[in-house]
C-alpha positions as CSV (number, residue, x, y, z in Angstrom):
1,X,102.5,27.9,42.8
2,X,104.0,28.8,39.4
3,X,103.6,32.2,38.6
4,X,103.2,32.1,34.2
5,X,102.9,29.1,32.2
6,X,104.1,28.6,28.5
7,X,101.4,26.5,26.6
8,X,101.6,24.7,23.7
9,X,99.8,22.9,20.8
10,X,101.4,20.2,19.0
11,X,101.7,17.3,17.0
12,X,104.1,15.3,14.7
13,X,104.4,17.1,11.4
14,X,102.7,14.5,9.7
15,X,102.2,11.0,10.3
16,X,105.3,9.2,9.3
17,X,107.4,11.7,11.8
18,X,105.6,10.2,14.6
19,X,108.3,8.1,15.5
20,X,110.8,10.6,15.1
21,X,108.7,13.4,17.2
22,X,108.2,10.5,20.0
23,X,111.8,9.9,19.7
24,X,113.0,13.5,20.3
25,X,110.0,16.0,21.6
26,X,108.5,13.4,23.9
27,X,111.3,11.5,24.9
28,X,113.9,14.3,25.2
29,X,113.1,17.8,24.4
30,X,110.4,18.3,27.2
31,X,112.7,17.2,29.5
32,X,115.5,19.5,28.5
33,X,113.6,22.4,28.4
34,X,113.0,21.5,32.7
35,X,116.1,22.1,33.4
36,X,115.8,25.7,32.5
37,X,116.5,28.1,35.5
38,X,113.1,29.1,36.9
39,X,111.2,25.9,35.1
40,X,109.0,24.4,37.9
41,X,107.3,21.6,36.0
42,X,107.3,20.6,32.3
43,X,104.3,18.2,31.3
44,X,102.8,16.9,28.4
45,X,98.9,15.7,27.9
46,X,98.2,13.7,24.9
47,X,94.4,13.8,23.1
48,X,92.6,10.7,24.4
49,X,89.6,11.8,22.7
50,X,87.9,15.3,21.1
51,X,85.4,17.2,22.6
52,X,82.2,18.7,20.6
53,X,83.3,18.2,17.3
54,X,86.2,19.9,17.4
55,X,89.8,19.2,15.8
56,X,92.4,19.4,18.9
57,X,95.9,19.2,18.8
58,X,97.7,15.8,19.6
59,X,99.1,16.9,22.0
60,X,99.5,20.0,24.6
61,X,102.7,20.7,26.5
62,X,103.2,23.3,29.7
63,X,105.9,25.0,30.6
64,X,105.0,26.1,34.6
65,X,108.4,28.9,35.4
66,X,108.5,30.3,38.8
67,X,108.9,33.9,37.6
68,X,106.4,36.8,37.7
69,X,107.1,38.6,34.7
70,X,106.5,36.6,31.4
71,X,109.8,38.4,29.7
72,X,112.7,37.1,32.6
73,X,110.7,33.8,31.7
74,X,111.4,33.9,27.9
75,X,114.5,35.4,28.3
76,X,115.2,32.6,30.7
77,X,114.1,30.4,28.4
78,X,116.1,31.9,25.5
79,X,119.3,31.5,27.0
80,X,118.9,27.6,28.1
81,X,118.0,27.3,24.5
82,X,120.8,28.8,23.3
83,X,123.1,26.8,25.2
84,X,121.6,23.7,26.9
85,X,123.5,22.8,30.1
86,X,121.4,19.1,30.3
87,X,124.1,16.3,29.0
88,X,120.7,14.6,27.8
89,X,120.0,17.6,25.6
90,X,120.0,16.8,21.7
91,X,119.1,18.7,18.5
92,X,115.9,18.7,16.8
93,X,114.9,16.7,14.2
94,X,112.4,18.4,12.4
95,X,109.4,16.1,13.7
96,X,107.8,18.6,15.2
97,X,104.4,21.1,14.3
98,X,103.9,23.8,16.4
99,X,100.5,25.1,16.4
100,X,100.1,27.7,19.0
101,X,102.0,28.5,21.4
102,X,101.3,31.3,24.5
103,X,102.2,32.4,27.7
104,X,99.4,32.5,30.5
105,X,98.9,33.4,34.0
106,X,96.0,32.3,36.3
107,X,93.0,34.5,36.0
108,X,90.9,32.1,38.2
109,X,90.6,28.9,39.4
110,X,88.1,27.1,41.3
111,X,87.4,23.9,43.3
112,X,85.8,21.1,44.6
113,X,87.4,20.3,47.3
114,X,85.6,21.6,50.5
């Protein structure tokens, strides 16, 4: 089970970057940043509709690391930045709003399943 999480909120910059924010955060970026050491998972939910009249963010990406302490994580994540070892890897094109962004741990979670 992945031990901290990196969460966040985002969305094109405005509306005629969508293409460009498709292009590069959803069709290259998220999968860059898995190949960081310690990166279990790297997913990406998109809105499909809001929820009591709230404004939500397009979309919400998580980072799941295998690591316990949220600073080898970032620090982790820091280097791979730094210097990208994935031959996909590209450079951003300025598509992208970032409007939060946070790392979590599980506090509880609970379950249908009998």
């Amino acid at each position: 089970m992945p031990k901290v999480k990196l969460i966040g909120l985002v969305e094109p910059i405005d509306e005629a970057s969508h293409k460009a924010f498709e292009d590069w955060y959803l069709g290259n970026h998220i999968e860059d940043v898995s190949h960081t050491p310690g990166v279990i998972r790297a997913t990406v939910h998109r809105l499909i509709k809001p929820f009591i009249k709230t404004d939500p963010p397009q979309y919400v990406t998580i980072y799941e690391f295998d690591m316990e302490i949220v600073e080898d994580a970032e620090k982790a994540l820091g280097k791979y930045l730094a210097n990208p070892t994935w031959q996909g890897s590209r450079q951003a094109n300025d598509s992208l709003k970032i409007l939060s962004a946070g790392w979590y741990e599980v506090d509880r979670s609970f379950s249908s399943n009998k």
